[in-house]
C-alpha positions, 0 to 999 in steps of 0.5 A: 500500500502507500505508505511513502511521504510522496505517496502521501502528498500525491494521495492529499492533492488527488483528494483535494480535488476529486472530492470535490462535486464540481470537479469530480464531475467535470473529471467523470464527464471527461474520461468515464466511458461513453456507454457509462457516462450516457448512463449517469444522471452527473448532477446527482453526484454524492461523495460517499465514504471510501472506507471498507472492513473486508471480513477478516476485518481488515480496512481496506481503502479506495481513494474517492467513491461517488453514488450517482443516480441513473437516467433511467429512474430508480437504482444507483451507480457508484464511481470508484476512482483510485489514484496511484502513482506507481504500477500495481501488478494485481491493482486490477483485483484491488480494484474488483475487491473495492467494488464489491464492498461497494456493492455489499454496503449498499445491500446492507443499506437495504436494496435487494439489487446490486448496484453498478461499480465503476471502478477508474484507476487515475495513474501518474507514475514514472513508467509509461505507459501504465504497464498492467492490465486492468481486467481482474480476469487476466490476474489468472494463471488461465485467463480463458477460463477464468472468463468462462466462469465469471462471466457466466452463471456459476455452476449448480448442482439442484438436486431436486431436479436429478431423477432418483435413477441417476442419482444412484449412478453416483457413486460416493455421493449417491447417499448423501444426494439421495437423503437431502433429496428426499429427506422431507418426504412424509415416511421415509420408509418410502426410500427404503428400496433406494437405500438398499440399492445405493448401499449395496453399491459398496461405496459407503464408509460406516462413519458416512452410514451412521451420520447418514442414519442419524440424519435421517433420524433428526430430520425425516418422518419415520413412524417407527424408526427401529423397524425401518433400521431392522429392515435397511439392517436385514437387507444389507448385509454388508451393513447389518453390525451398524445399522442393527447396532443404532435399531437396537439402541432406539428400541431400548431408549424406547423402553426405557422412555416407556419406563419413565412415563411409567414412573411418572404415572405411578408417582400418584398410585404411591410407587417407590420413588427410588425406581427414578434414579435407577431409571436415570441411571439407564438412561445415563448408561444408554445415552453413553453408548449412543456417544461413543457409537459416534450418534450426535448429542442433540440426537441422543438428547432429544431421544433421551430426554436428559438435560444437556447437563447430564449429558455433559459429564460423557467424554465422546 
């Protein structure tokens, strides 16, 4: 950046002037791009504040920044001009980093579409003339691609839309795009020959099977989930340890629950409130097991209905 004593003085002149209205549009009138120019209602200049954070909170600083409305009635158009007086190699992307901090003020203003930068770079320096390209673009090792991807719509993977057939084509991923695909289907059942075929494919890591079933056990609509894994289990063979191993844990957390309303309910027939604490016990003792087979907390939370306290004693 430009931290010299001439820099400095260079900086104090430029802004001297172009921060004022008057010039600054004489300035614009002059060397902003015709197309551009026809564009900007010059008369509604306003000076805003050059400075931005960037999101490592860093300040970052372009020398004079001008809102100008259009002639085509509502949005506006901002004019960023920076001065330097020495080449700057990567100045191209200095300058697209400003505008886009432009751009995100002026969403956080409230407008819900972006405005129009226009980035100017005023250079007076000893090496003429300026040497460096001003297209971010060619900042790129490969330009030409760099072109077909900023320039076009940016690549998108809709899941929503892949027909179920194909999706089962593809390979590693074929689980995970299957379960977001369908994750708000009312019965989850409903999948269950599509997860077995997926899963016979052999592409599925244990750790990506539990996270899977703990997924779909937090955030799908399965009637009875322990019969839904005993039936995924019986039909995977190559799976059957894990998944038996989660059934079986739910259908105990079941019993024990069962267990618990239980006690709630014998409390006003003058049953041994000491039964409570060995219910907790269990409970604590399942849960226990439910970590240590990699289940999320807030899973085994919910389906226990212990505290996070309680919870929180278990190293996992």
């Amino acid at each position: 950046m430009k931290n010299t004593a001439a820099s400095t003085t260079h900086d104090a002149l430029f802004k001297q002037f172009l921060t004022h209205k008057e010039t600054a549009c004489d300035f614009l009138t002059l060397h902003l791009p015709a197309s551009l120019r026809q564009l900007c209602d010059l008369t509604t200049l306003k000076l805003e504040s050059g400075s931005f954070v960037d999101e490592a909170l860093r300040a970052t600083h372009s020398d004079v920044l001008y809102s100008v409305k259009t002639h085509q009635g509502g949005g506006y158009i901002y004019v960023l001009i920076e001065h330097q007086s020495s080449p700057d190699k990567l100045m191209a992307f200095r300058l697209m980093r400003y505008a886009v901090a432009a751009m995100q003020r002026h969403l956080d203003a409230g407008n819900t579409v972006l405005p129009l930068v226009i980035p100017m770079l005023f250079y007076h320096g000893r090496i003429s003339p300026y040497p460096f390209s001003l297209s971010w673009l060619d900042m790129f090792s490969q330009p030409q691609h760099a072109r077909e991807l900023y320039t076009a719509s940016f690549p998108l993977v809709d899941i929503t839309i892949v027909p179920d057939e194909q999706i089962m084509t593809h390979r590693r991923v074929a689980l995970l795009e299957l379960l977001q695909k369908h994750i708000r289907l009312r019965d989850m059942t409903l999948l269950l020959d599509k997860l077995v075929t997926t899963l016979s494919l052999g592409y599925t890591t244990r750790q990506q099977l539990r996270a899977a079933m703990h997924y779909l056990l937090s955030r799908g609509n399965t009637p009875a989930p322990g019969a839904f894994l005993r039936r995924l289990a019986l039909r995977s063979p190559q799976h059957k340890e894990t998944l038996m191993t989660i059934a079986e844990q739910l259908e105990e957390l079941g019993r024990r629950k069962g267990f618990r309303q239980g006690r709630k309910e014998g409390r006003h027939e003058g049953r041994n409130e000491g039964r409570e604490e060995g219910q907790k016990s269990e409970a604590l003792r399942i849960a226990c097991e439910m970590l240590r087979s990699g289940m999320d907390k807030a899973i085994v939370q919910r389906l226990t209905g212990l505290s996070e306290a309680e919870l929180a004693q278990f190293k996992h």
